[in-house]
NUPA-784763 format. One record per residue (C-alpha): z, y negated, x; residue number from 0. Coordinates in nm, 2 decimals, padded with zeros to 4 digits, always signed. Layout:
# residues N
@pz=Z&py=Y&px=X&nr=NUM
...
//
This chain:
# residues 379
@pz=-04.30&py=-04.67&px=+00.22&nr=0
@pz=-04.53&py=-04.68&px=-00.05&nr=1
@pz=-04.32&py=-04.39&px=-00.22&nr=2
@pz=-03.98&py=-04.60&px=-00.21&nr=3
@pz=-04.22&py=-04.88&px=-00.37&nr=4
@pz=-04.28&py=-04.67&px=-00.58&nr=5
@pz=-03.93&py=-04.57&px=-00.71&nr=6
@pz=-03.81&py=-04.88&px=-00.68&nr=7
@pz=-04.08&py=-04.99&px=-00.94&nr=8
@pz=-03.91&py=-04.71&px=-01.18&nr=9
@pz=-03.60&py=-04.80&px=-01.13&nr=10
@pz=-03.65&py=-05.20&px=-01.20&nr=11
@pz=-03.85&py=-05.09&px=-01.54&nr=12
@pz=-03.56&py=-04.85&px=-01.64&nr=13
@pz=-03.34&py=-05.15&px=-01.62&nr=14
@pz=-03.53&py=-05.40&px=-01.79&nr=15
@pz=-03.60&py=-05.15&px=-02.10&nr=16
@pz=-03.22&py=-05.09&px=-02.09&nr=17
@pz=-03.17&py=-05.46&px=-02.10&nr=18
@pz=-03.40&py=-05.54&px=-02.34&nr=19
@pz=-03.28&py=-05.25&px=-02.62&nr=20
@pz=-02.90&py=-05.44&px=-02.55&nr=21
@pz=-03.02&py=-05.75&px=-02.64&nr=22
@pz=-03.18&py=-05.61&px=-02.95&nr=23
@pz=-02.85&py=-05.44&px=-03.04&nr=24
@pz=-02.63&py=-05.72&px=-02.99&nr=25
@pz=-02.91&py=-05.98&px=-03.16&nr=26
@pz=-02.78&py=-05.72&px=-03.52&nr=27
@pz=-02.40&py=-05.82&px=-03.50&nr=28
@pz=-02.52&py=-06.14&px=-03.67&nr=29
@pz=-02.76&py=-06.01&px=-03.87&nr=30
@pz=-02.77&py=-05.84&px=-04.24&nr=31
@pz=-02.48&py=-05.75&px=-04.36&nr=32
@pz=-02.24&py=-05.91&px=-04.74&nr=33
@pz=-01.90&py=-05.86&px=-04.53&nr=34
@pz=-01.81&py=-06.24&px=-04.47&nr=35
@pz=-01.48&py=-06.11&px=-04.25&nr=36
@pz=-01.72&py=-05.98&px=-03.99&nr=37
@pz=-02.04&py=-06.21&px=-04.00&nr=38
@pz=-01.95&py=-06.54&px=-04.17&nr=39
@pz=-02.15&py=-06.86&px=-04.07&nr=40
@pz=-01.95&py=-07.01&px=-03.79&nr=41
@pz=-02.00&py=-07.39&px=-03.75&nr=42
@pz=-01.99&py=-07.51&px=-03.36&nr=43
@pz=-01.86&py=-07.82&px=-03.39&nr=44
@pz=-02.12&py=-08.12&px=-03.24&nr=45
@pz=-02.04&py=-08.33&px=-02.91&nr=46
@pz=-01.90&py=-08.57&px=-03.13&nr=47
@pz=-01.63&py=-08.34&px=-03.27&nr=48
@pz=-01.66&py=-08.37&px=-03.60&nr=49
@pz=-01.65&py=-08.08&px=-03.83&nr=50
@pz=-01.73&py=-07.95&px=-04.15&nr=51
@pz=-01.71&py=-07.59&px=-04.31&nr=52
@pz=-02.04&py=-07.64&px=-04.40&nr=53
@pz=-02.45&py=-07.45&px=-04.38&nr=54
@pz=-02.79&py=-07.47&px=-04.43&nr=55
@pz=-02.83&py=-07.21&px=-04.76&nr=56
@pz=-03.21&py=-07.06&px=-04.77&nr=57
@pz=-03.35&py=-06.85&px=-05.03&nr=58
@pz=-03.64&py=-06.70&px=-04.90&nr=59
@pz=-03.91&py=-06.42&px=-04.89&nr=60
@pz=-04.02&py=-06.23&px=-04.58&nr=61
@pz=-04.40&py=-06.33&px=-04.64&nr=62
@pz=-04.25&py=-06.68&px=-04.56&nr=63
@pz=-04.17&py=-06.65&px=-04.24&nr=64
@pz=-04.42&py=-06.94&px=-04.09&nr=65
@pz=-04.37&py=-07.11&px=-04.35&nr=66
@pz=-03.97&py=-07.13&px=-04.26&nr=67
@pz=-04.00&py=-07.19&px=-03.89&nr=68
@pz=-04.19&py=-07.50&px=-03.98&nr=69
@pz=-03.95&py=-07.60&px=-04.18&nr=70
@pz=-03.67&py=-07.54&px=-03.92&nr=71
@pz=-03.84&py=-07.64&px=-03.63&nr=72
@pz=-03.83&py=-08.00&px=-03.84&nr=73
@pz=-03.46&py=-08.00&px=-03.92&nr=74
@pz=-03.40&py=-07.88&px=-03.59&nr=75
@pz=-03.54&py=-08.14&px=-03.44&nr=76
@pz=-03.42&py=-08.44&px=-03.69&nr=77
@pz=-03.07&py=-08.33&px=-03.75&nr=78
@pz=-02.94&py=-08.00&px=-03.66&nr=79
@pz=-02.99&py=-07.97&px=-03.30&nr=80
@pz=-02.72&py=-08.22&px=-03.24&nr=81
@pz=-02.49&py=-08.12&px=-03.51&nr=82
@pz=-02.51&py=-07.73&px=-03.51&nr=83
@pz=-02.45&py=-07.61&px=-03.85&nr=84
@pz=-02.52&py=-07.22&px=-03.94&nr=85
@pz=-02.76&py=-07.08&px=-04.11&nr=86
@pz=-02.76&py=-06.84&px=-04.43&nr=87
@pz=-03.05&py=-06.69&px=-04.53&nr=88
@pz=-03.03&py=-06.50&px=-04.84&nr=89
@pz=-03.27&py=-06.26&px=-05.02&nr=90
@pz=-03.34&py=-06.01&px=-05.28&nr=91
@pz=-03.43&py=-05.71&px=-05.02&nr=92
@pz=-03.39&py=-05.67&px=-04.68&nr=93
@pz=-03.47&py=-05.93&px=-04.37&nr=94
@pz=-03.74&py=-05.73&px=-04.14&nr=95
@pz=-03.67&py=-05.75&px=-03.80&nr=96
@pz=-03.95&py=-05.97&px=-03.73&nr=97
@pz=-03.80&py=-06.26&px=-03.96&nr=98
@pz=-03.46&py=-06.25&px=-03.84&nr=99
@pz=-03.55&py=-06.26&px=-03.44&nr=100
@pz=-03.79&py=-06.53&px=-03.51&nr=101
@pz=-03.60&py=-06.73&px=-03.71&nr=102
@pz=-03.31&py=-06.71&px=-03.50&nr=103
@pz=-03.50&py=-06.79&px=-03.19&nr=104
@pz=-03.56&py=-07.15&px=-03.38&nr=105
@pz=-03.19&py=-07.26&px=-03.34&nr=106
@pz=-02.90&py=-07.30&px=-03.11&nr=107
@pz=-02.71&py=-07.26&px=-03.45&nr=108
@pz=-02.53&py=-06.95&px=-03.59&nr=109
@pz=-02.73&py=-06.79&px=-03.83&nr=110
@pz=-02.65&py=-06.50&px=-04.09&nr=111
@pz=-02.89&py=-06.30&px=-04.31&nr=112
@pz=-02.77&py=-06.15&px=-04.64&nr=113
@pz=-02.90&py=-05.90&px=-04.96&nr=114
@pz=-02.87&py=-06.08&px=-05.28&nr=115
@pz=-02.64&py=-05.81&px=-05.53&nr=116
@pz=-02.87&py=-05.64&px=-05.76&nr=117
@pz=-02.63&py=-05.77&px=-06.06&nr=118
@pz=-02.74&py=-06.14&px=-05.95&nr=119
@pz=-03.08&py=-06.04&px=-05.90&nr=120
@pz=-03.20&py=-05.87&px=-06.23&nr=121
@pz=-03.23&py=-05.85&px=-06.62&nr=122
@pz=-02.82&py=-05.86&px=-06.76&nr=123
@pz=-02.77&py=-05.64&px=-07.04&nr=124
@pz=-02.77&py=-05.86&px=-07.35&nr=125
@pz=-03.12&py=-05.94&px=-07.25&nr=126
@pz=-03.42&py=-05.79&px=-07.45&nr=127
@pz=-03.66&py=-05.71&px=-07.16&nr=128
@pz=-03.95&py=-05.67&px=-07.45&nr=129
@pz=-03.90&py=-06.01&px=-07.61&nr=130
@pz=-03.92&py=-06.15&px=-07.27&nr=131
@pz=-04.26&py=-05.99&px=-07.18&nr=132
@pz=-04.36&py=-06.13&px=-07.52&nr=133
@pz=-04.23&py=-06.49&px=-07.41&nr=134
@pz=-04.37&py=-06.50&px=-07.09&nr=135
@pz=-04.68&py=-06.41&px=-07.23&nr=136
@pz=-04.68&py=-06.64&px=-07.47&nr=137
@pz=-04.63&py=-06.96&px=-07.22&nr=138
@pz=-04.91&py=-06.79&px=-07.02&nr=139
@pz=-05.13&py=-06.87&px=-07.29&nr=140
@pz=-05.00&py=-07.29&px=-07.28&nr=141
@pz=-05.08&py=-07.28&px=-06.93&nr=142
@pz=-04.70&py=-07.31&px=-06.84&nr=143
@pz=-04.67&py=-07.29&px=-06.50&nr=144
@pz=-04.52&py=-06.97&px=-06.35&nr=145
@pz=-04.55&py=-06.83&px=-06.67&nr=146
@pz=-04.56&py=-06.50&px=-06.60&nr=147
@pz=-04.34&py=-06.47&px=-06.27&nr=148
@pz=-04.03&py=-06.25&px=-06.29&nr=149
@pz=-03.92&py=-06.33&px=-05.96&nr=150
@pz=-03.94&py=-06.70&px=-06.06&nr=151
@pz=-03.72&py=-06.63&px=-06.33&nr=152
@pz=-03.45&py=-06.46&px=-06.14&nr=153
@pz=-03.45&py=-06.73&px=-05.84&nr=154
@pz=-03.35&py=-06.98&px=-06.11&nr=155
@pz=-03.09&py=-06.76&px=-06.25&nr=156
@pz=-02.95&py=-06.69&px=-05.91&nr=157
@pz=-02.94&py=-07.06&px=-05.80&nr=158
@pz=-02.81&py=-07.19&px=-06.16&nr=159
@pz=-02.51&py=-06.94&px=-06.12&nr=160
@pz=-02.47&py=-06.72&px=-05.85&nr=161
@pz=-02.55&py=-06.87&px=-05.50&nr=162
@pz=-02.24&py=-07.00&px=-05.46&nr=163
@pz=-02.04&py=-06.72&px=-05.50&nr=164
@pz=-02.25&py=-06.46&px=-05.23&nr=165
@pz=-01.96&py=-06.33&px=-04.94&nr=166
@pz=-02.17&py=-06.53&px=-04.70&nr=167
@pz=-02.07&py=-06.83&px=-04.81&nr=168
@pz=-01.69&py=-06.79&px=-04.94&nr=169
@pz=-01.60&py=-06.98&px=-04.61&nr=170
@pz=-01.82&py=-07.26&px=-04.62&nr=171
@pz=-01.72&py=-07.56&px=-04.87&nr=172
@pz=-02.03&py=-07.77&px=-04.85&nr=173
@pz=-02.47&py=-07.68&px=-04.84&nr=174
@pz=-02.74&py=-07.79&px=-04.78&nr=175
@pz=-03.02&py=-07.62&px=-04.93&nr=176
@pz=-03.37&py=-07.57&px=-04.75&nr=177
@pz=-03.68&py=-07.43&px=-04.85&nr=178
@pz=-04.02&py=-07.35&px=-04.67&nr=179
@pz=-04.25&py=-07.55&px=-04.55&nr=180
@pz=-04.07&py=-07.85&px=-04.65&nr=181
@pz=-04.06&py=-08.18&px=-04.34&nr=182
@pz=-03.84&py=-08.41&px=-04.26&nr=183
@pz=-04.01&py=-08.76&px=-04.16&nr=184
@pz=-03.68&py=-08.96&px=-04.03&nr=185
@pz=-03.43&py=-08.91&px=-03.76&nr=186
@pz=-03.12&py=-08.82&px=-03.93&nr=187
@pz=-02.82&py=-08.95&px=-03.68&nr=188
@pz=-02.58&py=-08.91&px=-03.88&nr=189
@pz=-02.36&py=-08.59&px=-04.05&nr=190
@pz=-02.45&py=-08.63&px=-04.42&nr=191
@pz=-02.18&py=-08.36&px=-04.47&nr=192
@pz=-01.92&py=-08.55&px=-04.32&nr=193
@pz=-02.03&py=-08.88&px=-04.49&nr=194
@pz=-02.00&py=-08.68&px=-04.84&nr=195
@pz=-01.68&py=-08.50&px=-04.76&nr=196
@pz=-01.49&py=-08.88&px=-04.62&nr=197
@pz=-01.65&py=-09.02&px=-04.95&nr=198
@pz=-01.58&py=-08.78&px=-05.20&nr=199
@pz=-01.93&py=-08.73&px=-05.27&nr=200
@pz=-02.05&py=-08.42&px=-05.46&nr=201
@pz=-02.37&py=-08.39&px=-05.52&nr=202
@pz=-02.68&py=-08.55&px=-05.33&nr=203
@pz=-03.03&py=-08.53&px=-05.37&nr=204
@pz=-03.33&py=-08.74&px=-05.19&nr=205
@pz=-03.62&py=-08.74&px=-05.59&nr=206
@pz=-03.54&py=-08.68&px=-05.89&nr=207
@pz=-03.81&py=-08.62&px=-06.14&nr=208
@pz=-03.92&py=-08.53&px=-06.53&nr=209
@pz=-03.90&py=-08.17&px=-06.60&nr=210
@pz=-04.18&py=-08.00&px=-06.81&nr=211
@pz=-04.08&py=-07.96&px=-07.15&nr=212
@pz=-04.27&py=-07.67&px=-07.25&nr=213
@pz=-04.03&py=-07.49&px=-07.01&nr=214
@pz=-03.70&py=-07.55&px=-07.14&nr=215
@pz=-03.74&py=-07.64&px=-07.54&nr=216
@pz=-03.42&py=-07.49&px=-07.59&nr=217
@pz=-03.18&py=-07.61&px=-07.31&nr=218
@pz=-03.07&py=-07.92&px=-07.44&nr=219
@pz=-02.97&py=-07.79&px=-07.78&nr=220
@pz=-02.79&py=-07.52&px=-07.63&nr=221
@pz=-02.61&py=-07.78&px=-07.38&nr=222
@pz=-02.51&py=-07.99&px=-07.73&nr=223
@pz=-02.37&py=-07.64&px=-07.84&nr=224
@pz=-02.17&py=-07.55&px=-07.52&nr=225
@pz=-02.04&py=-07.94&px=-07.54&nr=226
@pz=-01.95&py=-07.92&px=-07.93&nr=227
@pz=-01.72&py=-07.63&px=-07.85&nr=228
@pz=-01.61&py=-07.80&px=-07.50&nr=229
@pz=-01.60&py=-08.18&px=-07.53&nr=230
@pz=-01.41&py=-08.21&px=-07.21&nr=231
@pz=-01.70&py=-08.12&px=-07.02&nr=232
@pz=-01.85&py=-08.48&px=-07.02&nr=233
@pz=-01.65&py=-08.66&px=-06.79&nr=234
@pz=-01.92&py=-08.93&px=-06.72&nr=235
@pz=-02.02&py=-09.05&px=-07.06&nr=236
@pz=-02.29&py=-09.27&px=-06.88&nr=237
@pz=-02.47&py=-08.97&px=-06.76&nr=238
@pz=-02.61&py=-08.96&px=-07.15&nr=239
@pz=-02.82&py=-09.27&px=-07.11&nr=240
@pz=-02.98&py=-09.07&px=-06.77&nr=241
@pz=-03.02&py=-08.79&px=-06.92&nr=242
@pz=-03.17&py=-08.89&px=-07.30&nr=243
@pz=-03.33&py=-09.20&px=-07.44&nr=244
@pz=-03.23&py=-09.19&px=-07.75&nr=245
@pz=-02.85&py=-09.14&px=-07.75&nr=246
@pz=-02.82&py=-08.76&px=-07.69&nr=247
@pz=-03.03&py=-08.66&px=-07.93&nr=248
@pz=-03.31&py=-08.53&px=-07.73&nr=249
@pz=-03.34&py=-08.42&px=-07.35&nr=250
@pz=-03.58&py=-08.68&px=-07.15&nr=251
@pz=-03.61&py=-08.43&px=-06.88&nr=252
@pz=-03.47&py=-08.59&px=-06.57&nr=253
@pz=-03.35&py=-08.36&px=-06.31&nr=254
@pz=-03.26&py=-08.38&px=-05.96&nr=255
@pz=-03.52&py=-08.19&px=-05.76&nr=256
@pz=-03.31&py=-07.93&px=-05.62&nr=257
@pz=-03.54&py=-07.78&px=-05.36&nr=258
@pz=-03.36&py=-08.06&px=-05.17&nr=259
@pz=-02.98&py=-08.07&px=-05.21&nr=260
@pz=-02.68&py=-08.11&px=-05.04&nr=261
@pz=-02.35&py=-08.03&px=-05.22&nr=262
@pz=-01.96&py=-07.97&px=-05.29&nr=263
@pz=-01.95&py=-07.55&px=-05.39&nr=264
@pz=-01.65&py=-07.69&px=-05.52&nr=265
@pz=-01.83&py=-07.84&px=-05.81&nr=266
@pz=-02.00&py=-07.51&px=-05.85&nr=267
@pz=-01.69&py=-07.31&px=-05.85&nr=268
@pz=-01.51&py=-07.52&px=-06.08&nr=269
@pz=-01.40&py=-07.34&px=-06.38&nr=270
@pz=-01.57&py=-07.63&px=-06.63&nr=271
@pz=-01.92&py=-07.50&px=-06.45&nr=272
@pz=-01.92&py=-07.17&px=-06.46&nr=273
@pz=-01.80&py=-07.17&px=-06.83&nr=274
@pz=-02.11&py=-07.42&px=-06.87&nr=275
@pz=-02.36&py=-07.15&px=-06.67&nr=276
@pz=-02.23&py=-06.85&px=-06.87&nr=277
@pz=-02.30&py=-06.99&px=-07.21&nr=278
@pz=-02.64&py=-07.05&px=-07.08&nr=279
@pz=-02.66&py=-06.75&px=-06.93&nr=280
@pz=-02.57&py=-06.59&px=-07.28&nr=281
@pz=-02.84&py=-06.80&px=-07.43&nr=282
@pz=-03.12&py=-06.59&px=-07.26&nr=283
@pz=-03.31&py=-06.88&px=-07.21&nr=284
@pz=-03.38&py=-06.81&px=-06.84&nr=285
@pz=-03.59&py=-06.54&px=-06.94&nr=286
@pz=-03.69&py=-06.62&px=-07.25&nr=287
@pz=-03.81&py=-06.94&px=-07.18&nr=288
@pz=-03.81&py=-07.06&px=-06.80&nr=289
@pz=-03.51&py=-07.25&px=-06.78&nr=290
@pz=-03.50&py=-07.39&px=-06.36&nr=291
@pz=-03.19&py=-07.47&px=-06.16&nr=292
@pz=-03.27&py=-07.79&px=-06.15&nr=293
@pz=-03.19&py=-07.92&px=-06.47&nr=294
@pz=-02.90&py=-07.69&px=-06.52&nr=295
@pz=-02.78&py=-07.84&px=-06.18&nr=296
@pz=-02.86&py=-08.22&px=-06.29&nr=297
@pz=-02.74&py=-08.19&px=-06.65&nr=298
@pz=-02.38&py=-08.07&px=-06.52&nr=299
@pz=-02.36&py=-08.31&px=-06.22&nr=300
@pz=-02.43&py=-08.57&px=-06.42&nr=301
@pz=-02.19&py=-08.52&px=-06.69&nr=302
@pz=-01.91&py=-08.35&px=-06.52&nr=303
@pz=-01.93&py=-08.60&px=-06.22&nr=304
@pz=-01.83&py=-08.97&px=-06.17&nr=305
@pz=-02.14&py=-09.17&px=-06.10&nr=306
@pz=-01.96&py=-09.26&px=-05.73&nr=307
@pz=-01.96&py=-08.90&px=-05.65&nr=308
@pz=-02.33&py=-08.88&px=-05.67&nr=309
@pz=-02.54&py=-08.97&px=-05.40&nr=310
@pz=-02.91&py=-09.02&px=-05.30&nr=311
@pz=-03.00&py=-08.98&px=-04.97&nr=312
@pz=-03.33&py=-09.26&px=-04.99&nr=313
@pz=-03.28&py=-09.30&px=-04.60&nr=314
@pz=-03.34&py=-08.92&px=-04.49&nr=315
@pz=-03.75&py=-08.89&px=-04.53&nr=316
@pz=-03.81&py=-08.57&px=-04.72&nr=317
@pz=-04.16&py=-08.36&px=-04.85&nr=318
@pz=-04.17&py=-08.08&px=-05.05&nr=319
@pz=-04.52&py=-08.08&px=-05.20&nr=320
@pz=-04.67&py=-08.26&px=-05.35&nr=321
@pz=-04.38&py=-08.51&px=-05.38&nr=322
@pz=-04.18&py=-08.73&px=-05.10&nr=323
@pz=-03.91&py=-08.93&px=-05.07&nr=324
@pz=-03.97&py=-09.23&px=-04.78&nr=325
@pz=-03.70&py=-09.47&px=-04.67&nr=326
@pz=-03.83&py=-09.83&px=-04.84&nr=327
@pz=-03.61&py=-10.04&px=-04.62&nr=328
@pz=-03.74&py=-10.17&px=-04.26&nr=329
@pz=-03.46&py=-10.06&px=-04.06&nr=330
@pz=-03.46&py=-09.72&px=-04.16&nr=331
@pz=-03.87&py=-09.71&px=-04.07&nr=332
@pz=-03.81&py=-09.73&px=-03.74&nr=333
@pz=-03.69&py=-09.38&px=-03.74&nr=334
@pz=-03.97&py=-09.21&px=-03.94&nr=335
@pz=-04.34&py=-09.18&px=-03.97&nr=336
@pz=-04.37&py=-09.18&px=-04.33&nr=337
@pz=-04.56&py=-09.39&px=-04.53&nr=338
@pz=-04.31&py=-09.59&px=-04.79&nr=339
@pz=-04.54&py=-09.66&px=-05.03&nr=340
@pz=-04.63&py=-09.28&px=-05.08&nr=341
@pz=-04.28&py=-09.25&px=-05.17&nr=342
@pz=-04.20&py=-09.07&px=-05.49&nr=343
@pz=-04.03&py=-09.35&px=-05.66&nr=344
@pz=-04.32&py=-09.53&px=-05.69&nr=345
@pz=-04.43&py=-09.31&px=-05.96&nr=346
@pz=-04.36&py=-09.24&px=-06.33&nr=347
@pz=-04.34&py=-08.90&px=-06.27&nr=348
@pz=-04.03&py=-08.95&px=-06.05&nr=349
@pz=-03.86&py=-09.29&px=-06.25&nr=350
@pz=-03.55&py=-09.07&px=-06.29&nr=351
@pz=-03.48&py=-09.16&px=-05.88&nr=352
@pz=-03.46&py=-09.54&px=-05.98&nr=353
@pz=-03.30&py=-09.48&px=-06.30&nr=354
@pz=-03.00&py=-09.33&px=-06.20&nr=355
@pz=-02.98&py=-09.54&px=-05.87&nr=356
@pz=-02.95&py=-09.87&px=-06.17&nr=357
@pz=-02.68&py=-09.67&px=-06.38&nr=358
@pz=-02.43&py=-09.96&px=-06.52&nr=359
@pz=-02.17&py=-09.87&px=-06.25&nr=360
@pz=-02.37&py=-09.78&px=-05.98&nr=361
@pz=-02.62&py=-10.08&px=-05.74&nr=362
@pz=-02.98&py=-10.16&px=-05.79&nr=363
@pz=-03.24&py=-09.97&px=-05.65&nr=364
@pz=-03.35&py=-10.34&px=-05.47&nr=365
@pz=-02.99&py=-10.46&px=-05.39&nr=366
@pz=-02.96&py=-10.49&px=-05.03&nr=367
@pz=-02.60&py=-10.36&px=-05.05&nr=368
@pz=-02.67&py=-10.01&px=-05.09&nr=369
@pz=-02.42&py=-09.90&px=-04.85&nr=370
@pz=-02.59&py=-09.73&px=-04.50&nr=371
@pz=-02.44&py=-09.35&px=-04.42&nr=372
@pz=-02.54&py=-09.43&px=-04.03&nr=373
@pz=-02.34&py=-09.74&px=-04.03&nr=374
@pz=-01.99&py=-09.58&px=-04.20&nr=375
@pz=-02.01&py=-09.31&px=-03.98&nr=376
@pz=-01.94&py=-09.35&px=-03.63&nr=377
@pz=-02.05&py=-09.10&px=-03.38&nr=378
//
């Protein structure tokens, strides 16, 4: 008896270990790969039908693991476990094993993991590698921050002009971009990518904030340049008054803060954009200086774009430190548990939020008619 125990003890372990190595197997067919025809993000449309190609985009290191299950446990939890939009996670090397199961085992969601090309990741050829060391060590010496970060450098290359065009995301026509550790203070209950797509929205973003100048002296003189030789770029000749305060002549720094941003790729795929990123891309100055995504982002999207087809999201309650954006409006604090006077726009810092919210052709950052995404879209 205790013999047949015995064997039947072997035989039950020999079948869980077989079980177990499956599951691992199958766990890779929607793991690393850059072939979209076999492992692109697949949306699962929500109980309430509606459906967008659309996915949450993440740049992101292995070391950050913890830091990015925090971050999805909150937009889990807020938004995406009732809506079930994919995940792509992109990086410059390889997922480990360890970050893809766990990060998987977050959602309910389809979720993809892809390798950056080295040619998006890494010094182009009309770039002289010693004059950048010599830059970089010269804005080490101001105290500029990231001063000296290579990898800092490339992640705002990547996202200024490449992002958009991985395999992993030919498929999907809108993102929303998410970054580690970030929280999400309000119930979202409604589909912000179906409220941009049914209102021809392009671009949103939750702060928007001064840019350090010692970072980008260059940028707006090179923008002038690109827009002497292409004066069809500026389609929304208000942008200007966002975007300098004195007529053009000089860049006041305002920026969207991309860390948080949900977009059109269309916009990014347009031909007017990438002629606009590869003349700054020519320009060096992502590498010689420390040019970020954020203004090249801003600086088109406000130009190219009519204000109407911009969009910020005050009623999703958003941190990234050490800035946040809180709803300021009653009804939209009984869904979140942040504190509204805490709230970015409250600051100098971040007067860029208010002052493109009071753009001539766009409503007051007090006017009671800012229109409500929950109420336009019903479930």
């Amino acid at each position: 008896m205790t013999r047949q125990f015995m064997l039947l003890n072997i035989v039950i372990g020999l079948l869980l270990a077989f079980l177990v190595r499956r599951q691992g197997a199958d766990s890779d067919t929607h793991a690393t790969t850059l072939q979209p025809s076999a492992n692109a993000p697949q949306h699962q449309p929500s109980a309430e039908g509606n459906s967008v190609r659309a996915a949450f985009v993440v740049l992101v290191r292995n070391s950050e693991l913890f830091g990015m299950k925090r971050a999805m446990r909150q937009i889990e939890d807020r938004f995406n476990s009732r809506f079930n939009y994919p995940y792509v996670f992109l990086n410059d090397v390889p997922f480990t094993e360890e970050f893809k199961v766990e990060t998987a085992a977050m959602t309910k969601a389809n979720v993809t993991f892809g390798i950056i090309p080295h040619e998006h990741w890494s010094y182009p050829a009309w770039i002289n590698q010693t004059y950048a060391r010599e830059c970089r060590q010269k804005m080490s010496k101001q105290s500029v921050f990231y001063a000296l970060n290579e990898s800092y450098r490339h992640m705002c290359r990547f996202n200024s002009g490449f992002f958009f065009r991985h395999p992993l995301l030919q498929e999907i026509d809108y993102y929303w971009r998410i970054e580690p550790d970030v929280e999400y203070s309000c119930d979202i209950d409604y589909d912000p990518f179906l409220y941009m797509h049914r209102n021809g929205i392009k671009y949103g973003y939750t702060i928007a904030l001064h840019e350090y100048p010692e970072t980008i002296p260059t940028l707006w003189s090179t923008v002038k340049d690109f827009i002497a030789l292409h004066p069809d770029f500026v389609r929304h000749k208000n942008g200007y008054k966002w975007l300098s305060n004195d007529d053009g002549v000089s860049y006041n720094g305002c920026h969207f803060w991309s860390n948080f941003e949900i977009g059109a790729l269309s916009l990014f795929r347009s031909p007017e954009y990438l002629e606009f990123f590869d003349y700054l891309d020519k320009a060096g100055g992502f590498f010689y200086e420390r040019w970020g995504d954020a203004p090249v982002h801003s600086i088109a999207a406000a130009l190219l774009l009519e204000k109407k087809e911009l969009h910020w999201f005050q009623d999703i309650g958003y941190y990234h430190n050490p800035w946040t954006n809180c709803p300021l409006d009653k009804e939209s604090r009984l869904r979140c548990h942040c504190d509204p006077a805490k709230s970015a726009v409250h600051h100098y810092w971040a007067s860029c939020t208010k002052e493109w919210a009071e753009l001539a052709d766009g409503t007051s950052l007090h006017n009671s008619s800012i229109s409500d995404p929950a109420k336009e879209i019903t479930h």
